[in-house]
C-alpha positions in Angstrom: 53.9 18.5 -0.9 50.9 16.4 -1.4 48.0 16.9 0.3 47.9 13.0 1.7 51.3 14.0 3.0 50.1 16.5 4.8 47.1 15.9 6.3 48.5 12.5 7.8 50.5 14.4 11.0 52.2 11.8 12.3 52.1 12.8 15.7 48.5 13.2 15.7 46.2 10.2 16.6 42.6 11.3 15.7 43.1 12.7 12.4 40.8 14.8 9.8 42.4 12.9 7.2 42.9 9.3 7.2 45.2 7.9 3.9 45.0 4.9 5.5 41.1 4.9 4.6 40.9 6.7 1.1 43.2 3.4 0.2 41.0 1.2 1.9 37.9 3.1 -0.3 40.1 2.4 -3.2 40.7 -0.8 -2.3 36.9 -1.6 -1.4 35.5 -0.2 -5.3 38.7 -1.9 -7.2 37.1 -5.3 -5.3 33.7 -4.5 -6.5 34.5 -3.4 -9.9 37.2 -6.8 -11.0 34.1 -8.8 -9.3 31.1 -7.4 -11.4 33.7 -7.6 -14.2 34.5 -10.9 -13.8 38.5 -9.7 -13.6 38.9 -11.3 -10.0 36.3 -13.6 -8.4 36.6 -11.2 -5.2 33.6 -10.3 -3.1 32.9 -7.9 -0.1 34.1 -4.9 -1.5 30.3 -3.5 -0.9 30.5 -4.5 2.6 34.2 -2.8 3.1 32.5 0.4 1.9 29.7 -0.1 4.5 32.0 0.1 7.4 33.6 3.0 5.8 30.7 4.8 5.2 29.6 4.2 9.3 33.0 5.1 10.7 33.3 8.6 8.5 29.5 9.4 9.0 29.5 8.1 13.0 32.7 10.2 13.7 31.3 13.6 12.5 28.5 13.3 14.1 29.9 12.1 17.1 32.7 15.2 16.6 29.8 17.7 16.5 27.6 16.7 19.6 30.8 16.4 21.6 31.1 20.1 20.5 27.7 22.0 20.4 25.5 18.7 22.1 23.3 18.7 19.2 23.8 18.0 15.4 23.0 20.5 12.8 20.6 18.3 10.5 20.7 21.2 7.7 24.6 20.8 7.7 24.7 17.3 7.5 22.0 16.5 4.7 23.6 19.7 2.9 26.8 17.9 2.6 25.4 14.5 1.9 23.1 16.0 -1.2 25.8 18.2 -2.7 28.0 15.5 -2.7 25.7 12.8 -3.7 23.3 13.5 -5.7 24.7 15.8 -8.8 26.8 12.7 -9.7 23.8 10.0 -9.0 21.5 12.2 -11.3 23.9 12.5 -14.1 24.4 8.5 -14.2 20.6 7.6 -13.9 19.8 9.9 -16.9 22.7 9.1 -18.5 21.7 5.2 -18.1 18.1 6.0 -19.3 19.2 7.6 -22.8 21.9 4.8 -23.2 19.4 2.1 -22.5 16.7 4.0 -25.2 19.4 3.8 -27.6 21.0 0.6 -27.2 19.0 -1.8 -24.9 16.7 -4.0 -25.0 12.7 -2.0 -26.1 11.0 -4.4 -24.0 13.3 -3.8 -21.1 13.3 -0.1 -21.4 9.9 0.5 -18.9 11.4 -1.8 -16.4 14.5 0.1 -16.3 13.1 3.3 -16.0 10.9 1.9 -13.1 14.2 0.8 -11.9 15.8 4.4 -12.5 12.9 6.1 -10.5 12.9 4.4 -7.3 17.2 4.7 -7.7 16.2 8.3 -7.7 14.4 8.1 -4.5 16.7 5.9 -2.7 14.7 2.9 -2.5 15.7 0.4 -5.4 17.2 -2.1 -2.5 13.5 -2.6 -1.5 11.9 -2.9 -5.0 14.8 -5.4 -6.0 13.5 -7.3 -2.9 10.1 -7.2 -4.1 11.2 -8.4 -7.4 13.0 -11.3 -6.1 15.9 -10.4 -7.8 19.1 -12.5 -8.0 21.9 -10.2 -7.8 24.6 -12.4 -9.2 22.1 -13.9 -12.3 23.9 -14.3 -15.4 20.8 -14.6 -17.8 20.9 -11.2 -19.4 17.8 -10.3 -16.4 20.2 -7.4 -14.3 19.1 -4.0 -14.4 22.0 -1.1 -15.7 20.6 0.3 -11.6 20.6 -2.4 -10.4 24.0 -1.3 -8.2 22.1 1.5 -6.6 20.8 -1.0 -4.1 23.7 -0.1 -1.9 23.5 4.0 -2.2 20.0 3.0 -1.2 20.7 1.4 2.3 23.6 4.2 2.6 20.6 7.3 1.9 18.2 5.8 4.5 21.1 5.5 7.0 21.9 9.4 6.2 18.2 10.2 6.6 17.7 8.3 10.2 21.5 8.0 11.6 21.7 11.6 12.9 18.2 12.0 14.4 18.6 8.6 16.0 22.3 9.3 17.4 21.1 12.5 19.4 18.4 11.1 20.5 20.2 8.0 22.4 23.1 9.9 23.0 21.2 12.3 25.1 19.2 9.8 27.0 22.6 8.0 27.7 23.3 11.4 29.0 20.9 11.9 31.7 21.5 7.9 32.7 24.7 7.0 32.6 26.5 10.1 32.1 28.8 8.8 29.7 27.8 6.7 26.3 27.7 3.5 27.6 23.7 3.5 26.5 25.0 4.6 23.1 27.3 1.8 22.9 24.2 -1.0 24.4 22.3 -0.2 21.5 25.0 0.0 18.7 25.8 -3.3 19.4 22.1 -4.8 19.9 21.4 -3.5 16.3 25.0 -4.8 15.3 23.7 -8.2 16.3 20.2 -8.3 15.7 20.7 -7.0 11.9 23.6 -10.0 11.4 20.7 -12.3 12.8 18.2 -11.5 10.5 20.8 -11.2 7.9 22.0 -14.4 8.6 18.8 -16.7 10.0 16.9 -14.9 6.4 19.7 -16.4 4.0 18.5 -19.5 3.5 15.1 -18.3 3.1 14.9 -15.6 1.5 18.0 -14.3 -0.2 16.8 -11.5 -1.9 15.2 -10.0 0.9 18.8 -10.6 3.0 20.5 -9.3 0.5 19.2 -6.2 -0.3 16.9 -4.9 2.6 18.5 -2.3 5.2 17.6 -4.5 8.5 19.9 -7.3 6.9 22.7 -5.0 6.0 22.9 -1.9 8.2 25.0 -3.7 11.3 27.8 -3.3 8.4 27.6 0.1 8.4 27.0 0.3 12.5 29.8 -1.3 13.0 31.4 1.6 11.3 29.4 3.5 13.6 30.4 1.5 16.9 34.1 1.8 15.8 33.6 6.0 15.5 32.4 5.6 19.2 35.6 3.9 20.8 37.8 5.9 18.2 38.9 7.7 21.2 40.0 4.6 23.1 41.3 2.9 20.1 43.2 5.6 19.5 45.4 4.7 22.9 46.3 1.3 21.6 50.2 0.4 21.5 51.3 1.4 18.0 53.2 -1.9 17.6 49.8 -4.0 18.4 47.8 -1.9 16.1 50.2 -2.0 13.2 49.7 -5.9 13.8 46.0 -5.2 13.7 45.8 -3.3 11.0 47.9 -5.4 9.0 46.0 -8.5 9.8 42.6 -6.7 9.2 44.1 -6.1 5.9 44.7 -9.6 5.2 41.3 -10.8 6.2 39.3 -8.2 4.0 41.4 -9.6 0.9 41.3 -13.8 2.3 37.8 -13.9 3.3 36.6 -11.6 0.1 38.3 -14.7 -2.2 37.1 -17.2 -0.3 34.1 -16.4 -0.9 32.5 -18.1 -3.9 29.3 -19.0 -6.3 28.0 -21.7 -4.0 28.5 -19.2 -0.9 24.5 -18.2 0.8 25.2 -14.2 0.6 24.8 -12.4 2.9 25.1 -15.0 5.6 27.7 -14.9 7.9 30.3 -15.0 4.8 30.2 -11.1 4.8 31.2 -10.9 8.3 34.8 -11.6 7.0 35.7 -8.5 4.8 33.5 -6.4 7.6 35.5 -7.5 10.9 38.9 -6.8 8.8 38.4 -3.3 7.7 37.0 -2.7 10.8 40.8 -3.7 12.1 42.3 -2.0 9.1 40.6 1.1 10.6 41.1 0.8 14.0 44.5 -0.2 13.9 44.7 2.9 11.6 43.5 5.2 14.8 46.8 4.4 17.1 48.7 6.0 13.8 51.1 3.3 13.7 54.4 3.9 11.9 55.0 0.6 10.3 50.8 -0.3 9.7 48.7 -0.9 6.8 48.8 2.4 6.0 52.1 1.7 4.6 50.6 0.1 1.4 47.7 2.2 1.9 48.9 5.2 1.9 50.5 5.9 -1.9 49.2 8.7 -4.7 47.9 6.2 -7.1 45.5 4.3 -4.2 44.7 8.5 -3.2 43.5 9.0 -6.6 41.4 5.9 -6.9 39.8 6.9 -3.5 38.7 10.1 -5.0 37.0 8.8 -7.9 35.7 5.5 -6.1 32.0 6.9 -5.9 31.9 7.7 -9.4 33.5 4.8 -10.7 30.6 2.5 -8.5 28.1 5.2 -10.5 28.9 4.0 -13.5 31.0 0.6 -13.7 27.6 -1.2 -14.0 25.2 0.9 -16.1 28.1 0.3 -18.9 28.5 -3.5 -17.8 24.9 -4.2 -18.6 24.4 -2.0 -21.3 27.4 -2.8 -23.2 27.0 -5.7 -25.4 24.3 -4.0 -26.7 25.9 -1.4 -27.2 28.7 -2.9 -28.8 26.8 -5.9 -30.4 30.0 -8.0 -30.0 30.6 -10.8 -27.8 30.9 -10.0 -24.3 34.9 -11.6 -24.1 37.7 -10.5 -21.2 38.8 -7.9 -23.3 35.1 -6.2 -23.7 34.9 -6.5 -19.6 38.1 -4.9 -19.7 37.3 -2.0 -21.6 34.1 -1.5 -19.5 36.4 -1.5 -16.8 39.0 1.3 -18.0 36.3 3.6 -20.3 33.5 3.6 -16.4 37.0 4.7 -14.9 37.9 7.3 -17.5 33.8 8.7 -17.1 34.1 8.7 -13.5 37.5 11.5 -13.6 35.5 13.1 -15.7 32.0 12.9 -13.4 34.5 13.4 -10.4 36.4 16.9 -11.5 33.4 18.2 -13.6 30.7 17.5 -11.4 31.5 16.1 -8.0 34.4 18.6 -6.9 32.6 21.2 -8.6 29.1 20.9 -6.0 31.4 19.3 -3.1 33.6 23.0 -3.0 31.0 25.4 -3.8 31.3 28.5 -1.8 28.2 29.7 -1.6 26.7 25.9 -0.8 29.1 25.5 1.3 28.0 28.7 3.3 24.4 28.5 3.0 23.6 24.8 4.0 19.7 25.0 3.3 20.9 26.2 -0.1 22.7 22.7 -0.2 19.9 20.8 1.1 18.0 22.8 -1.6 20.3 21.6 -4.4 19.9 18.0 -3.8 16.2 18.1 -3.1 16.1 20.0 -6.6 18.0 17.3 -8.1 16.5 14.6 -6.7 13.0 15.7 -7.8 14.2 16.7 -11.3 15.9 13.3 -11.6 12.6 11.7 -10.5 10.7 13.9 -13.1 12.7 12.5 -16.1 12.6 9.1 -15.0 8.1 9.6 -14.9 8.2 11.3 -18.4 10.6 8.5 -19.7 7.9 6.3 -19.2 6.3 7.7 -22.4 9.0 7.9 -24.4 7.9 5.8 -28.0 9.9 2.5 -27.9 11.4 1.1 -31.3 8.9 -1.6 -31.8 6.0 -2.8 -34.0 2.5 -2.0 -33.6 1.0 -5.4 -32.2 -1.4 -6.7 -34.7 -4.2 -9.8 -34.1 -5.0 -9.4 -38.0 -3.2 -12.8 -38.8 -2.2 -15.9 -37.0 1.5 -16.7 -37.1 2.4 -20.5 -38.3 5.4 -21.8 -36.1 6.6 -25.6 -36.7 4.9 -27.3 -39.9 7.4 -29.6 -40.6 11.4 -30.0 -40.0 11.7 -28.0 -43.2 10.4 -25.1 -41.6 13.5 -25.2 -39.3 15.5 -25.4 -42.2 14.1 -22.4 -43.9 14.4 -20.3 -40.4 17.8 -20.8 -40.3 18.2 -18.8 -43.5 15.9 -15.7 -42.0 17.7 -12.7 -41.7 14.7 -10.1 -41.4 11.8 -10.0 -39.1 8.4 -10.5 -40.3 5.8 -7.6 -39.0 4.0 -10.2 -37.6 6.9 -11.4 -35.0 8.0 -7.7 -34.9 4.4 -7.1 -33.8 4.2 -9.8 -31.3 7.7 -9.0 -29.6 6.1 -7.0 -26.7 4.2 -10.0 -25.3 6.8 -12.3 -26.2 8.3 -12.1 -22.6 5.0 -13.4 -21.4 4.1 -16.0 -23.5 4.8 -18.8 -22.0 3.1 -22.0 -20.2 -0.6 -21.0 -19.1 -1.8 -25.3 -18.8 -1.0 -27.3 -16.2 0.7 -26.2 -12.9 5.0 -25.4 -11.9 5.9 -25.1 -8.1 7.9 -22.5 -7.2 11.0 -22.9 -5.3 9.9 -22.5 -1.7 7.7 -25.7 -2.5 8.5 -28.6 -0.1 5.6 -30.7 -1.1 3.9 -31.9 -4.4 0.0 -31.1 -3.7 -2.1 -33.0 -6.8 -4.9 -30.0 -7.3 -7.2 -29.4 -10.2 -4.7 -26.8 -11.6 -2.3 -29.5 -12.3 -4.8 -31.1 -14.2 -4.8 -30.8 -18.4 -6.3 -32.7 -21.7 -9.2 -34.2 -21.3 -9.8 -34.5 -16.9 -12.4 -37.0 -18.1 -10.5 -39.5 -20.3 -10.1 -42.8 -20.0 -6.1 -42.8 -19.5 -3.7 -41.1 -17.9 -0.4 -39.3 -18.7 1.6 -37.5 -16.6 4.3 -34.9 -17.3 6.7 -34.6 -14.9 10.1 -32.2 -14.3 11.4 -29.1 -13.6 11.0 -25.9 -15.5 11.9 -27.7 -19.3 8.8 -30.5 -18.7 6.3 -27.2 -17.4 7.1 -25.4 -20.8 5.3 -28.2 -22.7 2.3 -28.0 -21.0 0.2 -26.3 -23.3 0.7 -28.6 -26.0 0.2 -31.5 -24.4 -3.2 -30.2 -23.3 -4.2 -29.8 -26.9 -3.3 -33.5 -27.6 -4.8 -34.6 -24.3 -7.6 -33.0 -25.5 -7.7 -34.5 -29.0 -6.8 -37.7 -28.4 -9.2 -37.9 -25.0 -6.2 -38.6 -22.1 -5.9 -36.6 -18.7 -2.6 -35.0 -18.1 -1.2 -34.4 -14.7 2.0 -32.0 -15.1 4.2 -32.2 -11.9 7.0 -29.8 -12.4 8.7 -27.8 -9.9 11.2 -24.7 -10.9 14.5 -26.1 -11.1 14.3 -29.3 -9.8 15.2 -32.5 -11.6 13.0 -35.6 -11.0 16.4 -37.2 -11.1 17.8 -37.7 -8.3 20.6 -35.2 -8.1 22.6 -33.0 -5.9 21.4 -29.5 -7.2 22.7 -26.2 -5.9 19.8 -23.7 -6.2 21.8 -20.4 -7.4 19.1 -18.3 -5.3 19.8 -19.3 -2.2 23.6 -20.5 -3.5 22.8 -23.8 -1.4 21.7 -27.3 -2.0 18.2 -27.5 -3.1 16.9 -29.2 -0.3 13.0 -28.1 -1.3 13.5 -30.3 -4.5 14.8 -33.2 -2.4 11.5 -33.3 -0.8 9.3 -32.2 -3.2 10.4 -35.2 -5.1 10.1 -37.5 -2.9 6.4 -36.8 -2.1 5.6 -36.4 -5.9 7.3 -39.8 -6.3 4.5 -41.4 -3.8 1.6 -39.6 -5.7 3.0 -41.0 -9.1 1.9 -44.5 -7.0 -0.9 -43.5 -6.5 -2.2 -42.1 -9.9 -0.9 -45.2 -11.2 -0.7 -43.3 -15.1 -0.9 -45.1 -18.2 1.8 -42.7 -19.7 4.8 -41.1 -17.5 7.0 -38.6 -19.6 9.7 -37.1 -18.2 11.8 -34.0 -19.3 14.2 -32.1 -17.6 16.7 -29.6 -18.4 20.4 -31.3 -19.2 22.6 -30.2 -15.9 26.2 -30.4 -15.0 25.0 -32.3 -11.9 23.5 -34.9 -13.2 25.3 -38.9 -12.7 24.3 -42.0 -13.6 23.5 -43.2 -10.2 20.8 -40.3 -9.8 19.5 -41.4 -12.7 18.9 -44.9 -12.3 17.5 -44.2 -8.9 14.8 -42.3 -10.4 14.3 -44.6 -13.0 13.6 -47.5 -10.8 10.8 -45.2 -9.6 9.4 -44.7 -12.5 9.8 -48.5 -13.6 7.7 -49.3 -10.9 4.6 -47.4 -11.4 3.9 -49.8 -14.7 3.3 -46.7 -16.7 5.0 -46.5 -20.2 8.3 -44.2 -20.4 8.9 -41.5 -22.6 11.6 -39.6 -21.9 12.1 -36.3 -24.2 14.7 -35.1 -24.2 16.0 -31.2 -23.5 15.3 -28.3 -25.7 18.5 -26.4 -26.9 19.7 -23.7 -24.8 19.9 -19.8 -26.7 22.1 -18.9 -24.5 20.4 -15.2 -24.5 17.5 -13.5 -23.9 15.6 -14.2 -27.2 12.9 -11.7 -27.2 15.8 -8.8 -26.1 17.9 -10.1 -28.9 15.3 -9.8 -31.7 13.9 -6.4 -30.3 17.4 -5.2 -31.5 18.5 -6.8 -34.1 15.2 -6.4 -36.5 17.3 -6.3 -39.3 19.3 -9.0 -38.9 18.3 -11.5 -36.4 21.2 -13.5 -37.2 22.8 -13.1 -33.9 20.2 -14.1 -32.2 21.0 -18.0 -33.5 23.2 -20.1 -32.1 25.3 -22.9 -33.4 24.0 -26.2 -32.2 27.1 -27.6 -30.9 26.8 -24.5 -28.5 22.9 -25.0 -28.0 22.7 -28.6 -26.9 25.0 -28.2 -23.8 26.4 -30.7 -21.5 26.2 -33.2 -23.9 27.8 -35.5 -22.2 25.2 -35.5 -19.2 22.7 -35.9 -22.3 23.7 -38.9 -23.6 24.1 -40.2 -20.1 20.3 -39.6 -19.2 19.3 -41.2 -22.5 21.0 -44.4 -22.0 19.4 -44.7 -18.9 16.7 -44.1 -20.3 16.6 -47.0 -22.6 17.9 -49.1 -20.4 14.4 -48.6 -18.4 12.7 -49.2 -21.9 11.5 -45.8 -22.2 10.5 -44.4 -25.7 12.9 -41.3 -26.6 11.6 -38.3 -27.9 14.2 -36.3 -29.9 13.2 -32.9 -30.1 16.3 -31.3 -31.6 15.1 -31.9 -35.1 12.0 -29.5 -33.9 14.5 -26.6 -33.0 17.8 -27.3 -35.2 18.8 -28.1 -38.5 22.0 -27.4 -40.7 23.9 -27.0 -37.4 21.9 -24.0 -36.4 18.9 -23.4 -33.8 16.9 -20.3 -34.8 15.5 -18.1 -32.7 12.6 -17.9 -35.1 10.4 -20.7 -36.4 7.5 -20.2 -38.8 6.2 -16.5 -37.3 7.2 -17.9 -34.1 9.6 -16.6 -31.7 11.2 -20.1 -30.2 12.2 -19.0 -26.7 10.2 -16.0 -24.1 13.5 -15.5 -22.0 17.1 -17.2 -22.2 16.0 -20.9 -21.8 12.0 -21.9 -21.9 10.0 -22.2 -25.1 7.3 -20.2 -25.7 3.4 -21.6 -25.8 2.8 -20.7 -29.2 5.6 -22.1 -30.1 5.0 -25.6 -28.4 1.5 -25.5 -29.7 2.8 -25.4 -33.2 4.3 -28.5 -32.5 1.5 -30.3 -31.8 1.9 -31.9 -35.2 6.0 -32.9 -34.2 4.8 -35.0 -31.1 1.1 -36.0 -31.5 2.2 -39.2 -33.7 4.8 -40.3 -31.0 2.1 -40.0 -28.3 -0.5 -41.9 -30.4 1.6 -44.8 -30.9 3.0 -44.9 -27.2 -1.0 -44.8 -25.9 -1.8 -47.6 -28.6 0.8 -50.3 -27.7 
């Protein structure tokens, strides 16, 4: 009979073995993997997998003080390392030699950094420091990136059962009972959702990722371990209701959930109250319950593998068009999906059941604790000596300078390049970093436009004025437009702020996934300091948006009609749609898929030709600058010896620099008139 069968007595309330849970685990990692996939848009599987991890964790502990008054920490950490960290090990090396061979060279340290502190247990906190965006689609996400969670989950093992004793005994000798126990389970249940919830909107990274923000997901686990005994008691018809229900929330709320949705927030609480439901209904052992659906061989099986299958889902997602060198379509997601669930039976049986079942582990706990110390350390090792493992690049040379832009034949030759130069080879490595270095950008947290001498370019002594102002697309021409300031004898102001149009739209900032309400006022006070520098020149550039309407636009133009200053507007550089420098680093020998067709480059054309009419309609002077990047229905990723773009969107400052000769005319006949 199978085991699932078995186990699940169903006379017996508080069981060892809950089917109702291993499907809820499968259900949980099938959520996670069709999301990162892009299969289903369905979030919160992390956060069902939270409570799961508190409820199991909080019950044996619970179950051994109840029975010796103390908790054997050698025991515990013995069966969290053999379980844990054999498997974890395997995938972070594993990672490492795929990403030598296949990714990106000038990624390769990062991820290695990346590997090390997932080693430790501490990537959530690094991610934090990084600012990461978990849900970026810009080529940026780490192959460990998904170890943020195991992280939060390791610190809760390392602190849980120290901390648990501790108040259980002092609820002891007060209350005699757990009511203290209780108290402070649900004081950390709502101060974490507080800070979770108030740090949002200010700081998503560091409410995403950090353990205060996330760790009343797995208390609540904890809590629900606690009252298992009293839950337990509940009539079976009411907790089949409950369980059922809970069920329904976990997979509403999860969809509900979108892009546009601030994460964590309070968006998470959804799929976190319903499994804690699912599970407590689960406690009464209700005959007709969720555990009905729950409960089958094929959900069983996908519960067993669910921890390897989270291992090694996204090292493959990241890693595989790389690998591949195909376009990342459904079908390649897909495949990622089915070949990380093929490795993971195989990491499960070979590995996981093998360390998980050892006799001699299992009877000599220290030798456990041993084991995953061992492993830990050794995993830790490889990840240091990675570090100087020879990447496939160029030796950078400063032996010649590179010629970008000459003339619009030059982007007609580049189209034709199939082979890196040495010189580009050579400069790869600080290709990442090249970009704006005049002029000044606001970052996002910005709320007002403060005129300082670092916004300052050209000549700060000439007789006229020009100011460059926009987001992120008007910053990355501030290097050239210092070099003609400085020829031609005009001060340039540059007022550009990261991701925030000077027009006057409704912009969603995909860090925080709300409305950008820092641009809104960072616009309006850069808008009064454009009266009061009172420039000679205003040129504005922008990237194009799907936001963008006519009525924003003529708003802003209004504005900029009434300063008296001449209008230029330039308009937006084409879009690679991939991280250049990555792409050339490995395709050396054929950069051609590092191109991209222009039609595909110059997107949202629609909003484009919107702007520009504007525009004109405001008597602005149009800049085109699509004849500086395009030609023959092609943009190249390399100009000249000049790699066009440092990440996925901006130009580099060599590059711009080179086209000093492209826009200096334009500008001397707009200052002249």
């Amino acid at each position: 009979m199978p085991r699932h069968r078995t186990s699940a007595v169903e006379t017996e309330r508080l069981r060892k073995y809950r089917p109702d849970i291993q499907g809820l685990r499968a259900v949980a990692i099938m959520m996670v993997v069709s999301m990162h996939c892009g299969i289903l848009d369905i979030h919160g599987g992390v956060d069902v997998s939270f409570v799961l991890s508190g409820f199991l964790i909080g019950g044996q502990l619970f179950a051994e003080i109840d029975k010796t008054g103390k908790v054997s920490l050698t025991k515990f950490w013995a069966r969290r390392f053999r379980r844990l960290a054999p498997p974890m090990a395997l995938v972070i090396v594993g990672t490492a030699v795929l990403a030598w061979m296949y990714g990106s060279p000038l990624r390769f340290r990062a991820y290695i950094e990346d590997g090390l502190s997932a080693s430790l247990s501490f990537l959530n906190w690094r991610l934090v420091e990084n600012g990461t965006d978990y849900f970026a689609n810009d080529g940026s996400q780490s192959p460990y990136q998904h170890f943020w969670s195991l992280g939060i989950e390791e610190q809760f093992y390392v602190a849980v059962p120290i901390v648990l004793v501790v108040i259980v005994w002092i609820s002891r000798k007060i209350f005699r009972n757990r009511a203290l126990v209780a108290l402070f389970l649900m004081a950390v249940i709502a101060g974490s959702f507080y800070l979770g919830w108030s740090e949002t909107p200010v700081n998503q990274p560091l409410a995403y990722f950090s353990t205060h923000t996330r760790i009343w997901e797995i208390t609540c686990g904890v809590l629900l371990a606690l009252a298992a005994p009293l839950v337990s008691r509940m009539n079976t018809g009411l907790a089949a209701v409950v369980s059922w229900l809970g069920l329904g929330i976990v997979l509403v709320t999860a969809m509900l959930i979108s892009a546009e949705t601030p994460l964590p927030g309070y968006a998470v609480a959804g799929p976190v109250i319903g499994a804690v439901m699912v599970i407590a209904g689960g406690c009464a052992n209700p005959r007709f319950g969720a555990e009905r659906l729950l409960d089958n061989p094929v959900l069983d099986f996908v519960g067993n593998v669910s921890y390897g299958w989270y291992l090694t889902h996204w090292p493959l997602l990241v890693l595989w068009p790389s690998i591949t060198d195909r376009d990342f379509t459904f079908e390649e997601r897909m495949r990622v999906v089915v070949l990380s669930f093929v490795v993971a039976v195989a990491l499960h049986y070979a590995v996981e059941r093998k360390f998980k079942k050892n006799v001699s582990l299992v009877a000599r706990p220290w030798k456990g604790v041993f084991t995953g110390g061992f492993t830990t350390a050794g995993t830790a090792g490889a990840m240091v000596l990675a570090t100087i493992v020879p990447l496939h690049l160029a030796t950078p040379s400063s032996s010649t300078v590179a010629v970008g832009f000459t003339s619009e034949a030059s982007v007609e030759d580049a189209v034709h390049r199939t082979q890196l130069s040495a010189a580009v080879q050579g400069a790869l490595q600080s290709t990442p970093k090249n970009s704006a270095k005049h002029g000044c950008i606001d970052n996002f947290d910005v709320t007002k436009f403060v005129m300082r001498d670092g916004c300052v370019a050209g000549d700060p002594k000439g007789s006229k004025t020009l100011v460059l102002m926009g987001d992120s697309h008007a910053w990355q021409w501030n290097d050239v437009y210092h070099e003609i300031g400085k020829e031609l004898g005009v001060r340039v102001v540059t007022m550009s702020k990261g991701g925030c149009s000077p027009q006057i739209y409704r912009i969603i900032n995909p860090q925080v996934n709300r409305e950008y309400t820092e641009c809104d006022s960072w616009r309006q006070s850069a808008f009064a300091e454009l009266k009061k520098i009172h420039p000679d020149v205003l040129v504005i550039a922008d990237r194009a948006r799907r936001e963008a309407n006519r009525a924003g636009a003529e708003a802003s133009f209004k504005v900029f009609k009434e300063t008296g200053a001449k209008l230029v507007y330039m308009t937006d550089t084409p879009q690679p749609g991939q991280n250049i420098p990555d792409c050339l680093a490995t395709h050396i020998d054929n950069i051609t898929p590092c191109n991209r067709k222009q039609w595909q480059a110059l997107e949202y054309t629609e909003f484009r030709a919107m702007e520009r009419e504007v525009a004109e309609k405001y008597g602005a002077d149009i800049i085109d600058t699509t004849p500086a990047f395009c030609a023959a229905d092609v943009c190249p990723a390399v100009i000249g010896d000049q790699v066009v773009y440092f990440d996925n969107s901006h130009i580099t400052s060599s590059y711009s620099k080179s086209l000093k000769p492209f826009l200096k005319p334009a500008l001397e006949q707009i200052l002249a008139d």
